[in-house]
N, C-alpha and C positions, 0 to 999 in steps of 0.2 A: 419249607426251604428257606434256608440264609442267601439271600441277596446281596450283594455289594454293587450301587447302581452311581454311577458315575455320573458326573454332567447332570445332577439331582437338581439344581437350581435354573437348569436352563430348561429350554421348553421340550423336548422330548423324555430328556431323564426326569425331569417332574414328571411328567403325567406317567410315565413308568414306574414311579414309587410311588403313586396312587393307584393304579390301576392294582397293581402287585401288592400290594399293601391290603387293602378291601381284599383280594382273594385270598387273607390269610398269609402271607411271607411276611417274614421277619426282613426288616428292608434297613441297610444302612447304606445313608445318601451320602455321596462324596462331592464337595462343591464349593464355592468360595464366595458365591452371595449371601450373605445372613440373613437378608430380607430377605427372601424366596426360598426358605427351606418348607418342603409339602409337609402338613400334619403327619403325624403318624409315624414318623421315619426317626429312626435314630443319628442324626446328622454329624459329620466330620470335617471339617472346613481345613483343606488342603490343598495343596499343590502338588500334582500329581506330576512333575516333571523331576520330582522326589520321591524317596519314599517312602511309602505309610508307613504307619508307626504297626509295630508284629501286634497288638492286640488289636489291631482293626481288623485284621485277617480272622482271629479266633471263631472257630464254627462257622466258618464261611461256606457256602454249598459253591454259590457261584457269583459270575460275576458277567454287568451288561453294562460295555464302554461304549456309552454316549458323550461322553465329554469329548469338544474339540472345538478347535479355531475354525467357526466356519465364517466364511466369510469370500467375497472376491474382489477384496481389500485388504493391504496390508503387508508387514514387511514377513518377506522369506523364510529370516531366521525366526519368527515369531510363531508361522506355522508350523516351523520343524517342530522345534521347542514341543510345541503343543498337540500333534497332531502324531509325530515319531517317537520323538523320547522317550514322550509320557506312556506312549502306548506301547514301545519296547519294553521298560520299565515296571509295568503292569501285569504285562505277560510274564517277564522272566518272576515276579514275586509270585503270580498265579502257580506256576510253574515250584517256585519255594515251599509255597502252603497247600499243595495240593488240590489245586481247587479242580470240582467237577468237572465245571461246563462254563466257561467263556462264551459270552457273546460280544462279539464285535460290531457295532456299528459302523458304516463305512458308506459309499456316498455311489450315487449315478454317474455322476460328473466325472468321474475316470472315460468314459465311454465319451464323453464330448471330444469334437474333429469339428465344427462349424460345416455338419454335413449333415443333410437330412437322411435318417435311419426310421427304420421301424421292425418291430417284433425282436429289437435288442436281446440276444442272450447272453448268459453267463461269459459263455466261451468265444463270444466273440473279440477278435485281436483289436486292442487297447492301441489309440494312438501313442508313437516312440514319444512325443512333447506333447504333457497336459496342457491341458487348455489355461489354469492360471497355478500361484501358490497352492492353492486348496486342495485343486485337482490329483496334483503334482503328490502334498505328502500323504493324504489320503489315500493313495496309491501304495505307497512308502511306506502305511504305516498296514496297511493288508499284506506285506511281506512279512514285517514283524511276526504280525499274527501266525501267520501260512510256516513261517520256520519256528514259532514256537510247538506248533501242532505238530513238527515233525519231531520235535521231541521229547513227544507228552502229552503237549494239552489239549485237552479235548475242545477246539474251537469251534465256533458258526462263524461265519463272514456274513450282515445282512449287507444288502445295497439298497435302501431305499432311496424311490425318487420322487422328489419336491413336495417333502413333508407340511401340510397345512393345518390350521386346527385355533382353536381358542388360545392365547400364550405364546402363537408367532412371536418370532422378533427379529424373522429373516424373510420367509416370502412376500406374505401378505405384506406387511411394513414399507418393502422397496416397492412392491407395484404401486401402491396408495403417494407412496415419497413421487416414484416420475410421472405418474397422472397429476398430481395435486400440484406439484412443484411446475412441472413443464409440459408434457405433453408424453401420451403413449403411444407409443410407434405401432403401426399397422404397416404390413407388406403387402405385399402380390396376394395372400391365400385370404379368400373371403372366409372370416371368422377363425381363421387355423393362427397357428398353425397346428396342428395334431399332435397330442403331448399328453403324459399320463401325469397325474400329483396324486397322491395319498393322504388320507388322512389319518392323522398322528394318532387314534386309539387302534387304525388300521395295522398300525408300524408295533405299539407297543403287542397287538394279539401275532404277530410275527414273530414276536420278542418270548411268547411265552410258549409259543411251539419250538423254537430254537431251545428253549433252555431245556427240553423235555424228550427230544430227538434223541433217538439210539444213536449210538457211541460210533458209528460205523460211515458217519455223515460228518465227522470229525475232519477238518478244513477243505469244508467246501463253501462256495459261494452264491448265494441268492437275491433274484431280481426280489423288491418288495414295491407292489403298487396298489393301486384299488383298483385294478383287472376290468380297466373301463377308459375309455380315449376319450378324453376333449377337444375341441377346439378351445384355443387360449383365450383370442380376444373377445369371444362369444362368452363365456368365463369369466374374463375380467370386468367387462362390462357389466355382467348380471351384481360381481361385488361390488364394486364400486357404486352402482348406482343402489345399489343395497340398502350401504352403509349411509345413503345420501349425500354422497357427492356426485359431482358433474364429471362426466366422463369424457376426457380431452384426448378421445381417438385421434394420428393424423397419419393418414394413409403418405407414408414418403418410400422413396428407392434406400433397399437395405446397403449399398454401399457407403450412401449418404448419409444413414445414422449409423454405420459403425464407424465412418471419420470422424464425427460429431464423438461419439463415446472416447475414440484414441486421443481424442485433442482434450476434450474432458479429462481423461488420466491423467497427461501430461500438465494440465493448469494445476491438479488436485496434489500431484505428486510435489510440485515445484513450491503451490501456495496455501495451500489444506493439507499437508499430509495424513493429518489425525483424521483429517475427516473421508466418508466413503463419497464417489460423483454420483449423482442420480441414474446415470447411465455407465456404465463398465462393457466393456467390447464383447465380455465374457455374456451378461446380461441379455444384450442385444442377440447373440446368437440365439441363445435360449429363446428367446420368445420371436423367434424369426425361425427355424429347422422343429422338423416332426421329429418327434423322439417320443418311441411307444417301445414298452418292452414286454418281452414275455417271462411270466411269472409261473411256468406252466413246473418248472423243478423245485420250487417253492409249494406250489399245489401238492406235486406227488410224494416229494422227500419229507417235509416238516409239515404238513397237514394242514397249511398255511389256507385263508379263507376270508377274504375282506366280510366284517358285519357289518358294516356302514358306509354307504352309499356317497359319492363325490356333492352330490346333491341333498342329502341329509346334513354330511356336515359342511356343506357351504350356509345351508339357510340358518344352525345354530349359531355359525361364528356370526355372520349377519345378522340375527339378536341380541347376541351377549358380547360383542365386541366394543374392544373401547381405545381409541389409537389416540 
């Protein structure tokens, strides 16, 4: 199969054009880092808020958009831009050249409300205001998808939640950034809160059951986790002290550090713009509310199957990591 893998320079569409690559697919990466293109791939260094040139399409099977502004940082129009356009734009050219089987990438954080949940489903009702940018077009851009599907494309919707793995440059990085930097917030739940993450060769064998699924599963949506609850700060403390640093747990009242993180915004927005605060309101909820979800339509429809354990690859990245 011809692959067109999107977001190839960043940490998910990397390890996706290697994993897919080794299994034999012809993989062409679309990305805009030159330093980070994965061996193997036939690279195209683009801006996907444009579009491709018609021989990047040629003998294409399908196509897996991982590129996106993630981030819960940053201005509005940037994640439109990035997050909508691009992937309207994507789809209506899939839709031009025929392509098979779209996979969509798309995000948990749709389902954020600063409420504790658990056993999350698909069809559970989406707060009317995401929780930040991110939320918001990733949202925006699962419409896209969802109206292309209606006339034609054969799409998946994945949702995974809080992708981990060797080549972070978003989970791991911020919890290390407000441990190291200042201090990490503990609430009320001893070791909790209860909260699912994935690890990122988990997300890409989701990716390869998605590309492979009968035509009749064509825009639907799926939970993607490693089908296993944590407690977080129990979690975070095993990385961190891992990695060998000093773990700066401090048990405070959660209304108290989400003024801290709003007041944070406010300095960051007025005196750092370019730069991310250590803490975001958005952050704060995450690692304060249980959020577990169920993966059980992922199991039965796409044959979906975590091979690797939350704990397997915590202790590799804990080896081979280098921040």
């Amino acid at each position: 199969m011809k692959i067109l893998v999107t977001g190839a320079t960043g940490f998910l569409g990397g390890r996706a054009c290697e994993i897919l690559g080794k299994e034999g697919h012809e993989i062409v990466g679309i990305g805009r880092n030159l330093s980070k293109i994965p061996q193997g791939v036939s690279f195209v260094q683009a801006d996907l808020t444009k579009p491709l040139p018609e021989t990047v399409w040629q003998d294409v099977d399908a196509v897996v958009h991982c590129a996106a502004k993630s981030s819960a940082w940053g201005k509005y129009s940037d994640f439109y831009r990035n997050n909508v356009i691009a992937t309207k734009l994507l789809a209506k050219q899939a839709l031009k050249y025929g392509i098979k089987r779209f996979v969509h990438i798309s995000s948990t954080s749709v389902y954020f409300d600063f409420k504790d949940h658990s056993n999350i489903k698909e069809d559970m009702i989406l707060p009317v205001t995401k929780v930040n940018h991110y939320a918001t077009t990733k949202y925006l851009a699962e419409q896209e998808i969802l109206q292309a599907s209606k006339q034609g494309l054969n799409a998946i919707i994945l949702r995974p939640r809080a992708i981990f793995g060797l080549g972070d440059t978003a989970l791991l990085p911020r919890l290390l950034k407000a441990n190291n930097t200042r201090f990490f917030p503990e609430f009320s739940k001893i070791g909790g809160p209860l909260t699912d993450i994935t690890y990122v060769d988990n997300v890409v064998e989701a990716i390869k059951c998605a590309l492979i699924v009968d035509n009749k599963y064509s825009g639907q949506v799926y939970n993607i986790t490693n089908d296993e609850h944590i407690l977080l700060q129990k979690t975070v403390y095993k990385l961190i002290t891992g990695l060998g640093y000093k773990y700066k747990g401090k048990r405070l009242p959660f209304a108290l550090v989400k003024t801290y993180a709003y007041l944070l915004e406010k300095f960051y927005q007025v005196f750092l713009p370019k730069q991310e605060p250590p803490f975001t309101v958005y952050s704060v909820g995450l690692i304060s509310k249980d959020q577990t979800f169920n993966i059980d339509k992922a199991k039965k429809e796409l044959g979906y199957k975590p091979k690797i354990t939350i704990e397997q690859g915590l202790q590799y990245v804990i080896k081979n990591w280098k921040y």
